[in-house]
N, C-alpha and C positions, 0 to 999 in steps of 0.2 A: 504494500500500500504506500509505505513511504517513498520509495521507489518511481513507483508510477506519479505518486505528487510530483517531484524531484521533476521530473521530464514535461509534466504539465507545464508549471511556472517557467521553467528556461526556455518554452516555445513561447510562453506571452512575453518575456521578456527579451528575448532575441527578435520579437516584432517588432519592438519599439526604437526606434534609431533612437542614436545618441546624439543628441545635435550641442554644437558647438564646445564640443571636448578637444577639438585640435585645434594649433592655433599655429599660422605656419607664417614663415617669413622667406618668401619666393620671389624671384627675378622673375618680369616680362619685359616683350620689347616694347615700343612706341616706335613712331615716324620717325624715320630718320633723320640725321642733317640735312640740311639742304644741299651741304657741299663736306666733302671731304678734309677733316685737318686733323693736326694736331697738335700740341701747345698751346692752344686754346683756352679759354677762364668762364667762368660761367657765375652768378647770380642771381636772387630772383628778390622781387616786389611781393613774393606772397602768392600771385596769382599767376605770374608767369614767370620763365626760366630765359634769361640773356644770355647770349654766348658770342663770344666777338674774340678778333684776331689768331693766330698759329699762323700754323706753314700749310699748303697745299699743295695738292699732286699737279705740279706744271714743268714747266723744261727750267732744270738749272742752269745759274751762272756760270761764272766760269774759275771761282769758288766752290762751286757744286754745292751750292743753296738754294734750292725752293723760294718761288713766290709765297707770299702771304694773305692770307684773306682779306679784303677789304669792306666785306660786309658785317652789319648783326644782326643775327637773328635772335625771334621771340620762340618759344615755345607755348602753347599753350595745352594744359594737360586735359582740361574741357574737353574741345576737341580734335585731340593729340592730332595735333599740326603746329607747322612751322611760318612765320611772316618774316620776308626781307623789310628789314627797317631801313635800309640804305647804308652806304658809307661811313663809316669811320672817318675823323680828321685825319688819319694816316696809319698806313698799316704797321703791329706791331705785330710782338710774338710773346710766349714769358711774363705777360703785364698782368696788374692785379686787379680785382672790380668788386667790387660793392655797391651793396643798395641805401641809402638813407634817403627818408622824407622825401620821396617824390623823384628824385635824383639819381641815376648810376653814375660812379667814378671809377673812374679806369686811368690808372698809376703805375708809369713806370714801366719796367719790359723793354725788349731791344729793338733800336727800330729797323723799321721795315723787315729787308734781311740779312740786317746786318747782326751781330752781335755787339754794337755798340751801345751801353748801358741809354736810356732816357729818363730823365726827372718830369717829365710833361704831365702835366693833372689835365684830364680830359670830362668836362660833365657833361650828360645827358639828359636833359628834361622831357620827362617820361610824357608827362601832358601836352609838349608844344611840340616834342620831336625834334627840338634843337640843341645841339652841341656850344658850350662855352671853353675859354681855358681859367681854371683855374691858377694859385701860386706856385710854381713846379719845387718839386721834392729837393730839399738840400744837395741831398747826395743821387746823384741818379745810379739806379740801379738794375736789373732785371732779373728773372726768376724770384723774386720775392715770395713771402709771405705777408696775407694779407688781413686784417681782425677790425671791426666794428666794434669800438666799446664806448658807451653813453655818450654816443653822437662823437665820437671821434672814431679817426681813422688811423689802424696801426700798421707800419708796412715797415718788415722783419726782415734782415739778412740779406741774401742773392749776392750778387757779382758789382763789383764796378770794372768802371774802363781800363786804374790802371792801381800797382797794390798799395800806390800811395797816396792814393786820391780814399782817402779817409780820415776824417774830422778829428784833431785831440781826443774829444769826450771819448769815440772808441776807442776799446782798446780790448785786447791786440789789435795792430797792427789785420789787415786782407793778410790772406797765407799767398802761396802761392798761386791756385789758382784764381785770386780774387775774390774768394770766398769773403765776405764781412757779418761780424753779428749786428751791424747799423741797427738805432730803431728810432725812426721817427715817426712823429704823429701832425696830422691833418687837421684842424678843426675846420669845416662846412662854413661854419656857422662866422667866420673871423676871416675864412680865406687866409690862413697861417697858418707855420707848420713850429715845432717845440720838437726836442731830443730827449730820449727817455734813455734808460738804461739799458747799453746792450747785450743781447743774449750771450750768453754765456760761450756759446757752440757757436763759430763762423760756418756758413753754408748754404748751399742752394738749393732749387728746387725740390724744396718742406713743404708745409701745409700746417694751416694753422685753425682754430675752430675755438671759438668762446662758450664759460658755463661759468655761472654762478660770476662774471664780471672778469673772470680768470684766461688770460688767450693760453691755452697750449698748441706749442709749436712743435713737430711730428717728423721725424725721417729727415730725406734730404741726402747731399751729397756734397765731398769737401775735396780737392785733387781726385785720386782714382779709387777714393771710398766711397762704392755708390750704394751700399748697402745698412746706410744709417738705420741704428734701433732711439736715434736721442729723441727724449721729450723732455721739452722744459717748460716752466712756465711759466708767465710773468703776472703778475700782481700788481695792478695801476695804484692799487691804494697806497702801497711803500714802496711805490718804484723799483722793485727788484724781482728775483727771476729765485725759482728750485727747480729742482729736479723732479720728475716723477718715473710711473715704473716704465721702461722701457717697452717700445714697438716690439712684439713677437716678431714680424720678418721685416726688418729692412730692407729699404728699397729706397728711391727720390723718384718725383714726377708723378708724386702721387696728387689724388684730389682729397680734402678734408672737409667734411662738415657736421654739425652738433643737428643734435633733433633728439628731444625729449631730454637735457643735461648727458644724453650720450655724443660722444664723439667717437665719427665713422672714419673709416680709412681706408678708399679703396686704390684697387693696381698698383701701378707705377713700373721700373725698367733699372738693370743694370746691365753694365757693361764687364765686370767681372765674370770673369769663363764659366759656364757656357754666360755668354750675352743672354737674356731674354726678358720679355715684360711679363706681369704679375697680375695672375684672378684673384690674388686674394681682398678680402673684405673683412675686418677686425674693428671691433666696436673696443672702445674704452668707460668705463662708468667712475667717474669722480669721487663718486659717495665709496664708492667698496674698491676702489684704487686696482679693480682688476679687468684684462680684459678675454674678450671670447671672440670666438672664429666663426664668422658667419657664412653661409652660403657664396661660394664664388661669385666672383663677376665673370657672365656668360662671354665674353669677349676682354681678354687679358689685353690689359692697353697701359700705355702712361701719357702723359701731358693730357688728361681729361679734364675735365669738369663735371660740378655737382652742384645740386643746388635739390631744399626741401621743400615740399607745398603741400600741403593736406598732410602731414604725416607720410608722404612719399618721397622717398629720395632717388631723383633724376639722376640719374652718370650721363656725359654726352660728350663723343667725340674722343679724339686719342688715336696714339700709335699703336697698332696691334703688334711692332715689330719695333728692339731698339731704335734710336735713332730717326731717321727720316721718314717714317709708315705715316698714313692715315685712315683715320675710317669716320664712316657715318653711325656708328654708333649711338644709340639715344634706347638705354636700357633702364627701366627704374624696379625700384627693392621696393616690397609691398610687406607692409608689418601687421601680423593680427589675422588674417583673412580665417573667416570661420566656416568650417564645414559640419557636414552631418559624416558621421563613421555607423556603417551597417554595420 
């Protein structure tokens, strides 16, 4: 008799789905780029995602450098499609962008295709559609890192033109490859720029993502160590900088951004044998100073961009190959999705 109960209740209750017991965090694609690049930088106003300058697939100089994009494009995740917004005042590569109040700025980066550092402050007014210049950056730099903190603008590290072209305040000294831990800041609001404390670690193409008013600065690459694990990170309230726990896999030319006080980390490329770019995806949490390994990125790329809206976070664009590659890439991470399990 018990037996037989036994087998009743497990067929009513094997009828019953289980809904919303899993809870999964999975890559889809979206529309492509409009045009193929990569070193590219990306942003978003909340509602849409920006993405302006890199290199493109066209006939090299005689340097053997790639043209660069001249356009920007909007994404919109609505109706995952792409708007040419027009021209750029000039084409970069490496520069940094952010959002504030109405406004994108885009700072710094080398121009054209050249590899010649620029200080040029570039705004974009989102409502009129027109380009101004802002006060250009003390030290012009490119591959930066870039951080938004309470209406000011922080731009980290990268390269200058020459190892001497670096301010007292830093210090060290650029290394060799021109690496610098530079940090100056932008205020919007004054059209001026002020020196903060620099990082600790000189180096290039990092990434950087703010929590709780805190920028941490991520990976990167310093002469032929392109495998960086440094996080540091600076504290605007005492103007100085610690350490925190180290990157699980270094790499530089990665993309960084915060969503929910986590900080993401995806791709990036080294050059170190074998050469290759990087799927991985590694979240970092501030509160519990640990981080976890998320679901690859379906297209291993570096010099991408990221940017969050709804709780989705956009990857777009990048090399799927060291160096010179490009793709149209436009994959985003979906957190939460609920299902039923039979």
């Amino acid at each position: 008799m018990k037996h037989r109960l036994f087998h009743i209740l497990a067929a009513i209750f094997l009828a019953i789905p289980l809904l919303a017991v899993a809870t999964d965090t999975q890559w889809h694609s979206s529309a492509p780029v409009p045009e193929a690049r990569t070193e590219g930088t990306a942003t978003t106003d909340g509602r849409l995602v920006y993405f302006l300058g890199g290199f493109i697939d066209g006939e090299r100089d005689e340097r053997g450098r790639p043209p660069v994009g001249e356009s920007m494009y909007a994404y919109d995740p609505a109706t995952d499609s792409w708007t040419d917004l027009g021209p750029i005042p000039e084409g970069v590569h490496h520069t940094g962008l952010v959002y504030h109040n109405g406004r994108l700025f885009q700072i710094g980066g080398y121009e054209r295709n050249t590899f010649d550092p620029t200080g040029a402050v570039r705004i974009f007014d989102i409502a009129s559609g027109q380009w101004s210049e802002g006060e250009p950056m003390p030290t012009p730099r490119g591959s930066i890192a870039i951080a938004l903190v309470d209406g000011l603008i922080h731009t980290i590290g990268g390269t200058v033109m020459h190892k001497d072209h670096v301010h007292e305040h830093d210090n060290p000294a650029a290394g060799d490859d021109r690496s610098v831990g530079t940090h100056e800041v932008y205020d919007p609001a004054t059209d001026s720029w002020s020196r903060r404390a620099p990082m600790p670690t000189a180096r290039n193409h990092h990434g950087a993502a703010v929590v709780d008013g805190r920028i941490h600065v991520l990976a990167g690459r310093v002469g032929r160590e392109f495998e960086m694990t440094t996080h540091e990170i600076y504290d605007p309230a005492s103007d100085s900088w610690s350490e925190g726990p180290p990157l699980p896999t270094g790499r530089s030319g990665v993309a960084t951004v915060e969503r929910q006080g986590r900080i993401y980390v995806f791709g990036g490329e080294t050059f170190t044998a074998p050469a290759r770019t990087f799927d991985e995806a590694e979240a970092f949490d501030p509160a519990t100073g640990e981080w976890e390994q998320l679901p690859p990125v379906p297209t291993a790329r570096h010099g991408l961009g990221a940017a969050v809206i709804d709780d989705v976070i956009h990857v777009v664009s990048g090399g799927p190959n060291p160096g010179y590659s490009y793709s149209t890439a436009n994959e985003r991470l979906v957190f939460g999705s609920q299902r039923s399990v039979d």
